[in-house]
PLY file of the C-alpha trace (Angstrom):
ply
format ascii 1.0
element vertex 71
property float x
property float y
property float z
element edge 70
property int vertex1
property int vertex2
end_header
104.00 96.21 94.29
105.63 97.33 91.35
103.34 98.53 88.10
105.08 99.18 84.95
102.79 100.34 81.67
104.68 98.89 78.69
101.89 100.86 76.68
104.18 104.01 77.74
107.13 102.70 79.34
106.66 103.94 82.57
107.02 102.71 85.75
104.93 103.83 88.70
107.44 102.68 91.49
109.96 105.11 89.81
108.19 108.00 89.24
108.10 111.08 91.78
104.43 111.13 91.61
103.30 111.57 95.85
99.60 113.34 96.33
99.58 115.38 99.70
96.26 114.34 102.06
95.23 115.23 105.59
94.81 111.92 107.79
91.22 111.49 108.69
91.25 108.10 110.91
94.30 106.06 111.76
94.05 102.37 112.34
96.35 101.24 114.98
95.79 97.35 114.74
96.47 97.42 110.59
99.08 100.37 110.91
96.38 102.18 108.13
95.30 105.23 107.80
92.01 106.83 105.89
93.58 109.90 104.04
91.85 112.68 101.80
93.57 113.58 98.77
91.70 115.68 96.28
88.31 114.99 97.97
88.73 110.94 97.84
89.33 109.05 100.83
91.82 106.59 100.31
93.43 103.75 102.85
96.76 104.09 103.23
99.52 102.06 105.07
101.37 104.26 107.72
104.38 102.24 108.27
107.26 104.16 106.92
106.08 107.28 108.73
105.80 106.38 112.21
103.21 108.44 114.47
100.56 109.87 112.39
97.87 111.43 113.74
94.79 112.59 112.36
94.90 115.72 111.00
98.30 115.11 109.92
99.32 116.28 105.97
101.16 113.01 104.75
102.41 112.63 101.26
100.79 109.25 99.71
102.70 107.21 96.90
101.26 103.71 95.27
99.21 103.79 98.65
102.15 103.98 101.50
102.46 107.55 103.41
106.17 108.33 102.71
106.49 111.58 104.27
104.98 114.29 106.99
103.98 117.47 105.56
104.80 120.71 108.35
101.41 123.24 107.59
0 1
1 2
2 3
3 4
4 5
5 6
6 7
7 8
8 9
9 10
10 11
11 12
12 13
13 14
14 15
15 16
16 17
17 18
18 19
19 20
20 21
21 22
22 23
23 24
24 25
25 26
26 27
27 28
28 29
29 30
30 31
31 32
32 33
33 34
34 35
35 36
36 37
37 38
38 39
39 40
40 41
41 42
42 43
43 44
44 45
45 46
46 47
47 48
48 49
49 50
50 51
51 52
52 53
53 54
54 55
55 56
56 57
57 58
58 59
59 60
60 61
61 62
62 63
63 64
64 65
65 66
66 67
67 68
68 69
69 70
């Protein structure tokens, strides 16, 4: 879902904001995955990186992992 900010004309979908997390619990059934980023766990959806594990470093934008991060 798009989220644009007319207070500051941004848009979140645009920018090339991504937090990096380590995959605590993957969810199978809902294709979700818990992921810590800066000490909060956050749900993410794991589609457009197929086989995350836990333990995994994924990059998390407006709550979809995007991208494996190699340690």
């Amino acid at each position: 879902m798009m989220s644009c900010d007319p207070e500051d004309s941004t848009c979140h979908l645009c920018g090339d904001v991504a937090h990096a997390g380590r995959v605590l619990v993957v969810e199978r059934d809902t294709n979700t995955a818990t992921v810590l980023i800066n000490d909060h766990a956050v749900e993410v959806a794991i589609d457009l990186v197929p086989g995350v594990e836990r333990g995994d470093t994924v990059l998390v934008h407006l709550g979809f992992a995007i991208e494996r991060v190699s340690a």
